[in-house]
C-alpha positions in Angstrom: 0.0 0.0 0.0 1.6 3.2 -1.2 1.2 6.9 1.4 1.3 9.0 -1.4 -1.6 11.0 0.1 -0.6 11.0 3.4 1.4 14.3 4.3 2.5 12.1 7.6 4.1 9.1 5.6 8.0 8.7 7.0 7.2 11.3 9.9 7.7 9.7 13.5 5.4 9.6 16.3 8.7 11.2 18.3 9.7 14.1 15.8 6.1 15.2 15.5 5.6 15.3 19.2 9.2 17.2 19.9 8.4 19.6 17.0 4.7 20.8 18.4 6.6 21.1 21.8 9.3 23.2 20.7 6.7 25.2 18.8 4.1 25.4 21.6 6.0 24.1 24.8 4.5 21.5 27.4 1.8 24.7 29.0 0.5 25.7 25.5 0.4 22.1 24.1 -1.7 20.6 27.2 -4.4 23.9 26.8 -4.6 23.2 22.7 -5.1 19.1 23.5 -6.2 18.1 27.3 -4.5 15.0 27.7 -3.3 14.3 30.9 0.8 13.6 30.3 1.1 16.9 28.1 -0.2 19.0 32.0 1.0 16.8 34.5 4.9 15.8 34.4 4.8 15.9 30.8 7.8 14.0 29.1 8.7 13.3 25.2 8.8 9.6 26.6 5.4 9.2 29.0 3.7 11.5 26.3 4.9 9.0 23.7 3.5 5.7 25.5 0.2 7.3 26.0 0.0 8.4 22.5 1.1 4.9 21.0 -1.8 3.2 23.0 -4.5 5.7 22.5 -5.5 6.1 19.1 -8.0 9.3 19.6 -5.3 11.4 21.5 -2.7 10.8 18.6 -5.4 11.7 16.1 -5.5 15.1 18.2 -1.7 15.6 17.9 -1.4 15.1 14.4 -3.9 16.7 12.9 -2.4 19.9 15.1 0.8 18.9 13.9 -0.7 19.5 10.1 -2.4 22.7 11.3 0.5 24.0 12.7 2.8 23.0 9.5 -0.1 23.8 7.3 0.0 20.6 5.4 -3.4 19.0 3.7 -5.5 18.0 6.7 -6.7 14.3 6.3 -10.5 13.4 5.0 -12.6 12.3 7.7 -13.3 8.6 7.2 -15.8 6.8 9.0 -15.1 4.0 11.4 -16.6 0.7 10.6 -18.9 1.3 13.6 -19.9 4.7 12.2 -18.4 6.4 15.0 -16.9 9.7 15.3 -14.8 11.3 18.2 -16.9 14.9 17.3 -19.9 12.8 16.6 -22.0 12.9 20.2 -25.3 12.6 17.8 -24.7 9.1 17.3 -23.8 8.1 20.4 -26.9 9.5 21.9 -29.1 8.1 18.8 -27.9 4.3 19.6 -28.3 4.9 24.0 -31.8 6.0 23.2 -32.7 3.1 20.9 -31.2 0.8 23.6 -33.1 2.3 25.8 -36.7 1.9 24.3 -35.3 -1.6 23.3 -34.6 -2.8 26.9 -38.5 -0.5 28.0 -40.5 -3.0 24.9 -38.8 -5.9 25.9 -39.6 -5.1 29.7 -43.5 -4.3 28.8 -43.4 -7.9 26.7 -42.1 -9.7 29.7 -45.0 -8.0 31.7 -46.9 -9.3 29.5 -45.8 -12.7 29.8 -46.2 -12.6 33.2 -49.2 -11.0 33.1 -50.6 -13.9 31.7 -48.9 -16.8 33.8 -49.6 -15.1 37.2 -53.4 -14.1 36.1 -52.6 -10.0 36.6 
């Protein structure tokens, strides 16, 4: 699979991240992106590991890092779950359907019972 599209192809986790905080520092960086390890202690290291294993903070970071740079920002593509980080419509959408889901299938099983217990 070839990057030619992507602005961040060859670009390392580590060189973004010391870029933005030589450009910003730790103060600025952690009021732009609220993520714990850029406020508290920050290091280039403990900032690294969080960003490695959490795929919405290092979505944050470099898509400032192509703001800052002013390089093509990225399409937004949807997950295969149709799920957004911005996208608090849907996740209110599929609570309410759960909801009315669980409140038919609790009026069914009354119901039921309804009918076995005579009420």
């Amino acid at each position: 699979m070839t990057q030619v599209n992507n602005p961040l192809h060859g670009i390392k986790l580590e060189t973004l991240l010391t870029e933005l905080v030589e450009h910003y520092g730790w103060e600025e960086l952690g009021e732009r992106i609220n993520v714990r390890c850029f406020k508290h202690d920050p290091s280039i290291k403990s900032s690294l590991r969080f960003l490695r294993k959490t795929l919405w903070a290092r979505e944050k970071v470099e898509y400032l890092y192509l703001k800052t740079n002013k390089l093509p920002l990225p399409a937004r593509k949807p997950r295969e779950d149709g799920y957004q980080a911005s996208d608090k419509t849907l996740r209110a959408a599929k609570s309410q359907s759960a909801d009315q889901a669980s409140h038919s299938k609790s009026e069914s099983d009354s119901q039921v019972n309804a009918q076995i217990w005579g009420k």
